[in-house]
KEBA-115213 format. One line per 4 residues: number of its first residue (from 1); for each residue x, y, z of N, C-alpha, C, CB. Coordinates in steps of 0.02 Angstrom, whole numbers. Each point is the difference from the previous one (the first is absolute). Glycine has a CB too. Layout:
<sites>
NUM> X/Y/Z/X/Y/Z/X/Y/Z/X/Y/Z | ...
</sites>
This chain:
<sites>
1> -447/-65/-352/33/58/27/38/36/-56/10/-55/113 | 11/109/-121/17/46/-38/63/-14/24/-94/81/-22 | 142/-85/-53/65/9/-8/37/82/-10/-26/-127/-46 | 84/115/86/34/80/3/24/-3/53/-68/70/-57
5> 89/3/90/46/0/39/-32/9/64/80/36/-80 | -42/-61/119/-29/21/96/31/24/34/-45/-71/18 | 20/106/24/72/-3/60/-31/-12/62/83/90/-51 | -22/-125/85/-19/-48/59/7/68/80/69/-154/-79
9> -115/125/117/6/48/54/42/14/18/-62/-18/26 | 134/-27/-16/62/32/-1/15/64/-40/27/-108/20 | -39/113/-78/42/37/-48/5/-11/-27/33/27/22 | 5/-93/-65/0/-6/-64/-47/-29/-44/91/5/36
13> -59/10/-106/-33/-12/-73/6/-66/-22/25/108/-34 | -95/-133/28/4/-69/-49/-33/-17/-61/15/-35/94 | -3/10/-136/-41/-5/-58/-22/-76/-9/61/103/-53 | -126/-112/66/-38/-51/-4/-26/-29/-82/-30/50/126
17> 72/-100/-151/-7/-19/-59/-49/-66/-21/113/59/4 | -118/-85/41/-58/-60/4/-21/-36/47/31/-11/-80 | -81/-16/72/-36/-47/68/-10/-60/-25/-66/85/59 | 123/-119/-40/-19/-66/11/-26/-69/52/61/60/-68
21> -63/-118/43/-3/-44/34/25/-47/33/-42/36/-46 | 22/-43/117/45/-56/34/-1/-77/-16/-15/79/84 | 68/-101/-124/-35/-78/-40/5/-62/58/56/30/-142 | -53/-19/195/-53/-50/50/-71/30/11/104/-40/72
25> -91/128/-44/-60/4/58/-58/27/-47/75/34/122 | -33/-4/-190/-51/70/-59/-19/54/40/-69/-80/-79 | 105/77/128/-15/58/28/33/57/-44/-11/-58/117 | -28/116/-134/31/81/-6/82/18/-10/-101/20/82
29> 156/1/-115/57/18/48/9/48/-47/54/-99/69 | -34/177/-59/14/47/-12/72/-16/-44/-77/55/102 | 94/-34/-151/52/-1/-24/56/99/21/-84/-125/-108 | 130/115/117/23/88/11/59/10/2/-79/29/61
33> 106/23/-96/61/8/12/10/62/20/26/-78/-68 | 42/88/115/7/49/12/49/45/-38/-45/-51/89 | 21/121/-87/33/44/-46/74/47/29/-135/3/-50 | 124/-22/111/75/5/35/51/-52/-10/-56/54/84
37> 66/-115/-81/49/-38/-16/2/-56/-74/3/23/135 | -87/-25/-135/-1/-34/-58/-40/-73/1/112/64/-19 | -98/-68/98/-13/-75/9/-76/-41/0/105/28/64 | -125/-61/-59/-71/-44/-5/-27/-22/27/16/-14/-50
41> -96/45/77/-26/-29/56/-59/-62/-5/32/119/40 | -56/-149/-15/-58/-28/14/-38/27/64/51/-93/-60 | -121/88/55/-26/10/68/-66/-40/-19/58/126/48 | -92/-149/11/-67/-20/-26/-54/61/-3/25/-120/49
45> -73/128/-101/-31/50/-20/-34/25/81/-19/-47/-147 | -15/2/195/-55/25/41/71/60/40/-124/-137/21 | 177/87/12/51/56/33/28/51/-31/26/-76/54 | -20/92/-146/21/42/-25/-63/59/16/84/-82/-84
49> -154/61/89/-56/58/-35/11/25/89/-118/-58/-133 | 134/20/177/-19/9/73/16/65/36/17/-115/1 | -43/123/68/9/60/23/45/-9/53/-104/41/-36 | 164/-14/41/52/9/68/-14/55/48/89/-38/-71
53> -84/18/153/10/26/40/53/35/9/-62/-62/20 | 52/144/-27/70/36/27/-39/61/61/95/-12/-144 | -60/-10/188/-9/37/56/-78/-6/-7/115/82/7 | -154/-47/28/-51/-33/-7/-60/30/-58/38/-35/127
57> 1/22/-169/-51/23/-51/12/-71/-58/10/164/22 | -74/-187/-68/10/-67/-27/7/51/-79/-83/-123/96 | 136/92/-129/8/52/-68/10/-61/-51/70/127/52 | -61/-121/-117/-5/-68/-59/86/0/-9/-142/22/-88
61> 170/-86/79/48/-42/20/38/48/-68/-53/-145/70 | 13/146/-132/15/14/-54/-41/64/-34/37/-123/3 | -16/160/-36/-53/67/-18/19/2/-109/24/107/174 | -89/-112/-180/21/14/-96/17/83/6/-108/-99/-81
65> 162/102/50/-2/67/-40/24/27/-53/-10/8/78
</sites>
């Protein structure tokens, strides 16, 4: 996946700096921080790339831009 910034269907801006691994499962995990407070996320990659339900339309959890 391409590193840079996103913003989440909410609204805000995150900047995705690496993808790492889960050292039990190796599963995927998004590395991200956000550019509003600063702070540091994890997510696992399949729920980061995923698509959310809002109202009834299915839109991506996360958008590059």
């Amino acid at each position: 996946m391409k590193l840079g910034k996103y913003k989440h269907f909410k609204g805000n801006v995150y900047e995705v700096i690496a993808v790492a691994k889960h050292s039990e499962t190796l599963e995927d995990l998004v590395i991200y921080k956000s550019l509003t407070d600063s702070k540091f996320w994890a997510r696992p990659k399949k729920m980061f790339l995923e698509k959310v339900k809002v109202g009834d339309k299915l839109i991506p959890r996360f958008e590059a831009i």
